[in-house]
C-alpha positions as CSV (number, residue, x, y, z in Angstrom):
1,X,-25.0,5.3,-17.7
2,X,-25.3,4.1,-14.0
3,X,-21.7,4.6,-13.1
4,X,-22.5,8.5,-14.1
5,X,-26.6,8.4,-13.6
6,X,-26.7,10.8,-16.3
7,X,-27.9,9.5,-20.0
8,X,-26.3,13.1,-21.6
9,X,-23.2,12.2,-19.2
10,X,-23.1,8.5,-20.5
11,X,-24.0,9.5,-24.3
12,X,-21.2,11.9,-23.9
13,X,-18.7,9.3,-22.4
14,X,-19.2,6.8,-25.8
15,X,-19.8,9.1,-28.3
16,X,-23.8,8.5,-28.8
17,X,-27.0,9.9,-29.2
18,X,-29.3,10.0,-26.2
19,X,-32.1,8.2,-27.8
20,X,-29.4,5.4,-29.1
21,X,-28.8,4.7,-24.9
22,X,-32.3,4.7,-24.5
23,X,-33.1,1.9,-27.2
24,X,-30.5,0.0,-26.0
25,X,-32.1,-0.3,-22.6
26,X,-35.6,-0.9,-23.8
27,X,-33.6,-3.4,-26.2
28,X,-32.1,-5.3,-22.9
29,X,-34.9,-4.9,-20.8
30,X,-36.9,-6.9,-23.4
31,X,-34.7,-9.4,-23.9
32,X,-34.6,-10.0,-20.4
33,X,-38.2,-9.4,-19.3
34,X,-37.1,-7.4,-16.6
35,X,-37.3,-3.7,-15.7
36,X,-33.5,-2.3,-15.5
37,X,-34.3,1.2,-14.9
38,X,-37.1,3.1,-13.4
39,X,-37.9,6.6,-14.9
40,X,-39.2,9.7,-13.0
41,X,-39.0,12.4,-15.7
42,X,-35.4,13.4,-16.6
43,X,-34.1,11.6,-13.6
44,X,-34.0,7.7,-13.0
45,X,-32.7,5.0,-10.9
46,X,-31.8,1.4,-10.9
47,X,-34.2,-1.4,-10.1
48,X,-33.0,-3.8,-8.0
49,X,-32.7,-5.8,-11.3
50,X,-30.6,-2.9,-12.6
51,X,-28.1,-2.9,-9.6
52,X,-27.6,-6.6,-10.3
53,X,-27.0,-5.9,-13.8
54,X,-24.7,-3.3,-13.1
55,X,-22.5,-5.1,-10.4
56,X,-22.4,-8.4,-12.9
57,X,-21.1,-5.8,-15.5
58,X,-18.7,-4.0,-13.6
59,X,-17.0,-7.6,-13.0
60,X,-16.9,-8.5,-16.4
61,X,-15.4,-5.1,-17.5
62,X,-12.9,-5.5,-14.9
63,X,-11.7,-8.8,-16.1
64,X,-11.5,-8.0,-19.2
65,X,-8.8,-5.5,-18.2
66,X,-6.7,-8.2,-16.2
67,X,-6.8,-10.9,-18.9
68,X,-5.6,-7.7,-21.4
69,X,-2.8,-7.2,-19.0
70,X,-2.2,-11.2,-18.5
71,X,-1.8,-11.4,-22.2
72,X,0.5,-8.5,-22.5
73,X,2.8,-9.9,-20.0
74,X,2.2,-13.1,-21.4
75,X,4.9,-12.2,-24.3
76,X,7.5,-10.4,-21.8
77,X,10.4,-12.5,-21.1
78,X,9.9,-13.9,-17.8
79,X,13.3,-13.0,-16.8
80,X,11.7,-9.1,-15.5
81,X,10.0,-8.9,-11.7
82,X,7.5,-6.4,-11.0
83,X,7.4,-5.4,-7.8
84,X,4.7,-3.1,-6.2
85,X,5.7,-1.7,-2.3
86,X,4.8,0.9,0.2
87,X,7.5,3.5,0.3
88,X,8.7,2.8,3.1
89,X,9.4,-1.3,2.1
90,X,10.2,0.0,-1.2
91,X,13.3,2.4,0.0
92,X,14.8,0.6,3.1
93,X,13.5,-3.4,2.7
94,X,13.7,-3.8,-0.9
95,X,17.4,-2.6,-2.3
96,X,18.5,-5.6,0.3
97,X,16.7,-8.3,-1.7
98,X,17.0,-7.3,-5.0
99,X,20.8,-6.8,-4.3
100,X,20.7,-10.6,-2.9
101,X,18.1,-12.0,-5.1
102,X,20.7,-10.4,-8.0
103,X,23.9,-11.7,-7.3
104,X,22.4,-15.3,-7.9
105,X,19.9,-14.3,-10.7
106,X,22.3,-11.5,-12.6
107,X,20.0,-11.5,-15.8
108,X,17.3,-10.1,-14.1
109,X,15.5,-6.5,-14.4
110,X,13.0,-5.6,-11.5
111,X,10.4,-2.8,-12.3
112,X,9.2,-1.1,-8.8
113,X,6.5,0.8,-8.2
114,X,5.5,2.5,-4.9
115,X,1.7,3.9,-3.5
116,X,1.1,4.5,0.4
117,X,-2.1,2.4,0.8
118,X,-2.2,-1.1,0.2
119,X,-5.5,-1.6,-0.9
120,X,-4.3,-0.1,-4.4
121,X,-1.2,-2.7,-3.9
122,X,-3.5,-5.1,-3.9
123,X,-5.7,-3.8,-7.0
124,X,-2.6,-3.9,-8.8
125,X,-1.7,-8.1,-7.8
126,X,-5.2,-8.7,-8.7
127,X,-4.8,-7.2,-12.3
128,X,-1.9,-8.6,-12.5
129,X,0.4,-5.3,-12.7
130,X,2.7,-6.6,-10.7
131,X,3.8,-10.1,-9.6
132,X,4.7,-9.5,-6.0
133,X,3.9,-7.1,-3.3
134,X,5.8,-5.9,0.2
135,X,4.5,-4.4,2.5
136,X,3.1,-3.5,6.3
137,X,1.3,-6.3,7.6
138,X,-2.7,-5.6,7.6
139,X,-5.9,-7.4,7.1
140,X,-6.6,-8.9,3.6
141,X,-10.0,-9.4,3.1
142,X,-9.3,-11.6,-0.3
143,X,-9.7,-15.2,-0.9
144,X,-7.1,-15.1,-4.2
145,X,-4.3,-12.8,-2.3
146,X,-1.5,-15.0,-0.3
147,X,0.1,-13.3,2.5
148,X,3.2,-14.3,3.9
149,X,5.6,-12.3,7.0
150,X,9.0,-12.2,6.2
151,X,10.9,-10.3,8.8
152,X,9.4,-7.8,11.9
153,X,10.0,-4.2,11.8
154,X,9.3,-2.0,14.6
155,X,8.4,1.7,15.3
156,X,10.2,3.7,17.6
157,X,10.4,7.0,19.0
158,X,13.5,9.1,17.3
159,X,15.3,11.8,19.4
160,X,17.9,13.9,18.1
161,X,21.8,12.2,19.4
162,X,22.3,15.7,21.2
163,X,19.2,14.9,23.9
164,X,19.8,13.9,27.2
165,X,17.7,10.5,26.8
166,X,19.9,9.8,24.0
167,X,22.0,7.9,26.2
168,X,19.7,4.8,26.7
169,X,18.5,5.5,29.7
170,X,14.5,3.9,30.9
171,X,12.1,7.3,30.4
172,X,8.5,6.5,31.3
173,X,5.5,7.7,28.8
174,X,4.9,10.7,30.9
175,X,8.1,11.8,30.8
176,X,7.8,11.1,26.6
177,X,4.7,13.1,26.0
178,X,6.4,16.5,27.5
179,X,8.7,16.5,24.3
180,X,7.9,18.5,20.7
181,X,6.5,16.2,18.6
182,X,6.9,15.9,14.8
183,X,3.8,14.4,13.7
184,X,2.5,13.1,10.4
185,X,0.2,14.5,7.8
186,X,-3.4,12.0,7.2
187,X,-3.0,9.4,5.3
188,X,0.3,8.2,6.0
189,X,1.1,5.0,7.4
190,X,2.4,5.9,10.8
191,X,-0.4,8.5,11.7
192,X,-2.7,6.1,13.4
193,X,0.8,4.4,15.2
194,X,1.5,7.8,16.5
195,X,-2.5,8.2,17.4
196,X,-2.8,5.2,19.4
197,X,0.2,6.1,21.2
198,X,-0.5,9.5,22.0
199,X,-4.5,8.7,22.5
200,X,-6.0,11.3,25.4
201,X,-3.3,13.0,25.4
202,X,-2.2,16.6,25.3
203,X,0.6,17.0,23.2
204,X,2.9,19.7,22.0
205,X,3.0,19.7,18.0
206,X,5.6,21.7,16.3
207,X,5.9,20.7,12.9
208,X,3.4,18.2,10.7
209,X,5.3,16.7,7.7
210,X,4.3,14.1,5.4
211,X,8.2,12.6,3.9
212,X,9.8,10.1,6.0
213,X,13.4,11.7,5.2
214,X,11.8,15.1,6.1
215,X,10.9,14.2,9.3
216,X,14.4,12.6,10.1
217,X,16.2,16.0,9.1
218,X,13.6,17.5,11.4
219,X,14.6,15.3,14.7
220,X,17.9,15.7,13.7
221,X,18.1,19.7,13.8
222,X,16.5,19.2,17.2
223,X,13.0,20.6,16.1
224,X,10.9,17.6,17.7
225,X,10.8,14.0,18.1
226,X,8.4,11.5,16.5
227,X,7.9,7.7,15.3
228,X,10.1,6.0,12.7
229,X,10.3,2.6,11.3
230,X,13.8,1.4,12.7
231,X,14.7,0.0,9.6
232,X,14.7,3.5,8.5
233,X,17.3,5.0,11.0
234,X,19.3,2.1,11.4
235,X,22.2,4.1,9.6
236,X,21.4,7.1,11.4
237,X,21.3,5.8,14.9
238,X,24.7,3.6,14.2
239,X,26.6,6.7,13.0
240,X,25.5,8.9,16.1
241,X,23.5,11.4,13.9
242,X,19.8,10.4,15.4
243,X,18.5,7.8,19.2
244,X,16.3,5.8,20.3
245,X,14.2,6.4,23.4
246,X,14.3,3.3,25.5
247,X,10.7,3.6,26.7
248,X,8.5,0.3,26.3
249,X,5.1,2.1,25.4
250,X,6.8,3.7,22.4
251,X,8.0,0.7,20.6
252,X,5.5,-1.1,18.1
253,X,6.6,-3.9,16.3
254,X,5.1,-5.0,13.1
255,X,5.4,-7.3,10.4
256,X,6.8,-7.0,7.1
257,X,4.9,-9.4,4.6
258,X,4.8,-10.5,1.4
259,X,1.6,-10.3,-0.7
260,X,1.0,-12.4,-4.0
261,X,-2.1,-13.7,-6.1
262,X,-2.9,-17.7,-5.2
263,X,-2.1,-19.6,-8.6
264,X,-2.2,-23.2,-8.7
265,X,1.2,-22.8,-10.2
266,X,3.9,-20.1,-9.4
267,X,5.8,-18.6,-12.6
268,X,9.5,-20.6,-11.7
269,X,11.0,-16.7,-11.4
270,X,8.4,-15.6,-9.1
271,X,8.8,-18.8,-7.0
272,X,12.5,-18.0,-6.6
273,X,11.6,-14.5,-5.5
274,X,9.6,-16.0,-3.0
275,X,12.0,-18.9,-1.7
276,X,14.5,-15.9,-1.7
277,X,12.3,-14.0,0.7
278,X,11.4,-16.4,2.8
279,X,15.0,-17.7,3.6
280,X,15.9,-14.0,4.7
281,X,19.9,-14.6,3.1
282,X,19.5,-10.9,2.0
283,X,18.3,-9.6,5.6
284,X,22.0,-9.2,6.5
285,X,22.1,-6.6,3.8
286,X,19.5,-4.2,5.3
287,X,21.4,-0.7,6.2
């Protein structure tokens, strides 16, 4: 009922009467000597009792859905990962590690599953969808989340192999913002990179795009350049098909990190995921 502010919305939602919701808050609200709701007609709000209610209840409801899925993965062999990663991490970071982390665990299955933002990475750690995150390092605003770096990444600016600065040669940042640009769509990860970069700046923009691989055909058919993560174009730029621009001011680095939930007790499989990340054997496997 407060989540929709409706009592016909909230009747609806559970399958009861109007007048049932409405005992069962006069019931409460006697029980607790305390005035949940206050009514103006049809229309009501919360009491400042009521928003406490409601933000104690919300809690419980929500851990009632992570100890369901604790328990469910309480009877899956412990031999299975689940992984959660931007898609970034998730198609040029992790194939390295679970190729490593394979070859000395063979009877292991990973399950992978990709978002862009990692505040729903982290919803999914904290109910316990899956065991380990990778990701962009950002701020973590969570007491029970651990974050650890693992290796540093950096952004560059992409040109197509056939420009003239393909060569290596120093081009300032004026020079840089006289190019096409290839920029991407909001929401996207390097968006507010490319922002800060370009900040106060006129810019020519040909094309907007939202898929990392998109965006690399794009440079590569000359039609602009933008930012990429390097571990993205490694493979390109070694087999002469995209370059770098050696200009300082376009170069970001950033961390790659591990996320995972604190436990006074790491799973032993989980714990050898970590150990595996951490000792970066597998980095030597990245494209």
């Amino acid at each position: 009922m407060a989540e929709n502010r409706s009592f016909a919305k909230a009747a609806e939602k559970i399958n009861i009467s109007q007048p049932a919701i409405s005992q069962i808050i006069q019931k409460l609200e006697a029980y607790l000597d305390l005035r949940l709701i206050e009514r103006k007609g049809k229309m009501f709000q919360l009491t400042s009792h009521g928003e406490l209610l409601f933000e104690y209840g919300k809690r419980i409801f929500n851990m009632a859905d992570e100890a369901e899925n604790a328990l469910k993965r309480f009877g899956t062999p412990r031999q299975r990962l689940f992984l959660g990663a931007t898609s970034i991490c998730g198609a040029h970071v992790l194939p390295a590690f679970i190729s490593r982390f394979m070859e000395m665990n063979p009877y292991v299955q990973f399950y992978v599953s990709s978002t862009e933002h990692n505040h729903e990475l982290i919803d999914k750690l904290v109910k316990n969808e899956v065991d380990l995150a990778v990701t962009y390092e950002t701020l973590v605003l969570r007491d029970d989340i651990e974050v650890t770096r693992i290796i540093q990444d950096e952004f560059v600016l992409a040109l197509p192999r056939s420009h003239p600065w393909a060569s290596g040669q120093l081009v300032s940042e004026d020079e840089i913002v006289t190019l096409p640009f290839i920029i991407y769509n909001q929401g996207h990860i390097i968006r507010p990179i490319m922002e800060s970069m370009l900040s106060g700046r006129s810019i020519n923009v040909a094309l907007q795009l939202n898929q990392l691989d998109a965006v690399k055909n794009a440079i590569s058919h000359g039609i602009g350049v933008s930012m990429l993560p390097l571990s993205a174009i490694r493979w390109e730029v070694r087999h002469g098909l995209l370059a770098v621009a050696n200009c300082p001011t376009f170069r970001v680095p950033k961390y790659i990190v591990c996320m995972y939930k604190k436990t006074n007790r790491l799973p032993g499989l989980l714990a050898s995921a970590l150990d595996c990340l951490r000792s970066r054997d597998w980095v030597s496997q990245l494209p």
